[in-house]
N, C-alpha and C positions, 0 to 999 in steps of 0.2 A: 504494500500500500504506500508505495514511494514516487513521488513526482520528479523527476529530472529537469533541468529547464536544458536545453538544446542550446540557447545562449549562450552555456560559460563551457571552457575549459579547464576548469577546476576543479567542479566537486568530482569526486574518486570513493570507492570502496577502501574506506580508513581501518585496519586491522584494530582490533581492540585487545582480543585476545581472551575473551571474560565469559566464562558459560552462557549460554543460551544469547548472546549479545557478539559473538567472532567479530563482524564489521559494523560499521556504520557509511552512510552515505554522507558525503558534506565537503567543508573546509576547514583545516586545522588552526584552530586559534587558540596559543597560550594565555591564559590568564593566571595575572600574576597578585597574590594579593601582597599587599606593603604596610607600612607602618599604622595604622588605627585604620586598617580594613581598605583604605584605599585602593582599585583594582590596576592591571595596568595590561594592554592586550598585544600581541606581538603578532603577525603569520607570516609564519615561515615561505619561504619562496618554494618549497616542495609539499604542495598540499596535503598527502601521503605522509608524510612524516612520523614516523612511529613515536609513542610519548617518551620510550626513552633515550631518545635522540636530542630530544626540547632542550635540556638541564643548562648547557651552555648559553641559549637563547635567554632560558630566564637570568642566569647571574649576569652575562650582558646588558641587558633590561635596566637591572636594579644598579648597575654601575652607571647606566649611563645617568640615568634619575636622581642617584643619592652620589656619586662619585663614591661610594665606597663597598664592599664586600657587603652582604648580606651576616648578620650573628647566628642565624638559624635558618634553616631548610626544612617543611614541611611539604610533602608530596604523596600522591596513590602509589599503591604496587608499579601503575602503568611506567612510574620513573625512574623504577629501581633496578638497581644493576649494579655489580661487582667495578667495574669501571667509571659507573657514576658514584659510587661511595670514594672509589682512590681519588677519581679526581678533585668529589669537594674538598678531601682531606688534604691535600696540596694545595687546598686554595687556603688550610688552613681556618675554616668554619666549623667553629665551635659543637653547633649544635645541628647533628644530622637527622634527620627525621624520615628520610624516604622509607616508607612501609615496605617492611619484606614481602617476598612469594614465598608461599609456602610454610616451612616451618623453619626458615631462617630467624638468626634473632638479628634485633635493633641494634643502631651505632650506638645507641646513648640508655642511660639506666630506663629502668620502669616507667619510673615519673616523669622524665622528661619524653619520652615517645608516645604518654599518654596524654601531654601537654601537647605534644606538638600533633598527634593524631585528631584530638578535638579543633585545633586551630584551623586542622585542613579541612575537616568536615563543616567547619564555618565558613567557608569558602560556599560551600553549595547554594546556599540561600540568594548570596550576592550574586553571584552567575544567573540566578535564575531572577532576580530583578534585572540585573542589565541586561538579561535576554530577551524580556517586555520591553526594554528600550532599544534593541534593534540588535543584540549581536547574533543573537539565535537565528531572529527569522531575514536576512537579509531582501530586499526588494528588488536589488539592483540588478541588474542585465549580464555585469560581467566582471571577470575578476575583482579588477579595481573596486568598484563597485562593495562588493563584500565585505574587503578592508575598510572600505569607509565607514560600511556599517557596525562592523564588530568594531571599530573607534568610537564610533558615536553612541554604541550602546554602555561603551567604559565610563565614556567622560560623560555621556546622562547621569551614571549611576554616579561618580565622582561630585557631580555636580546637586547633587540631592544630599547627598552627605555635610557640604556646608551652606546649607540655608538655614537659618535659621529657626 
């Protein structure tokens, strides 16, 4: 029950990887959340992009935004990898949170993976307001287009955040 628009060259069958859910149809858009939940959206130039491929995309993000390292990493299964844990730990980030597969254990104690597991799952709610402001259901004709939308549904939601 999937609609394709003929218009773009973009949307693609996006592996996921997660029972009863293998693909999705669409474009890949990182959302990044940041210091008091502010969101920030990235798409990659490979719509395809497997989630655990993103990881460099978001620390790039958050450098260019803050100039500095991110103190903690929260993420799904979808970003976990043996090679995404060496690398944040060369980047020297304190607090690693990418949720295992499987019955691997966490970079960081108890508490802290339970701290950083509830932050990520706070994530969901705000994705799904800025996806009422246009990141989810994009209108436009063609790639361009997309990104404009998954920006404009960020900075909608960014922007409800400080009104008073």
């Amino acid at each position: 029950h999937k609609i394709l628009s003929l218009y773009k060259i973009c949307p693609r069958f996006i592996s996921k990887g997660k029972l009863g859910k293998k693909t999705e149809i669409g474009r890949k858009v990182i959302v990044t959340q940041h210091t008091n939940g502010y969101l920030s959206a990235i798409v990659p130039n490979d719509p395809s992009m497997a989630d655990v491929a993103t990881i460099g995309n978001s620390i790039r993000d958050s450098l260019d935004i803050f100039g500095e390292l991110p103190d903690s990493i929260g993420a799904d299964r979808g970003m976990y990898s043996k090679k995404n844990i060496r690398f944040l730990d060369k980047l020297h980030i304190p607090m690693i949170g990418l949720q295992p597969r499987g019955k691997a254990e966490w970079e960081v104690d108890k508490e802290t993976a339970r701290k950083l597991y509830c932050r990520r799952a706070g994530i969901e709610p705000r994705i799904g307001l800025a996806g009422r402001l246009g990141l989810k259901r994009s209108r436009a004709r063609t790639d361009e287009g997309d990104v404009i939308w998954a920006q404009r549904g960020v900075i909608g939601f960014n922007f409800n955040k400080v009104q008073p």
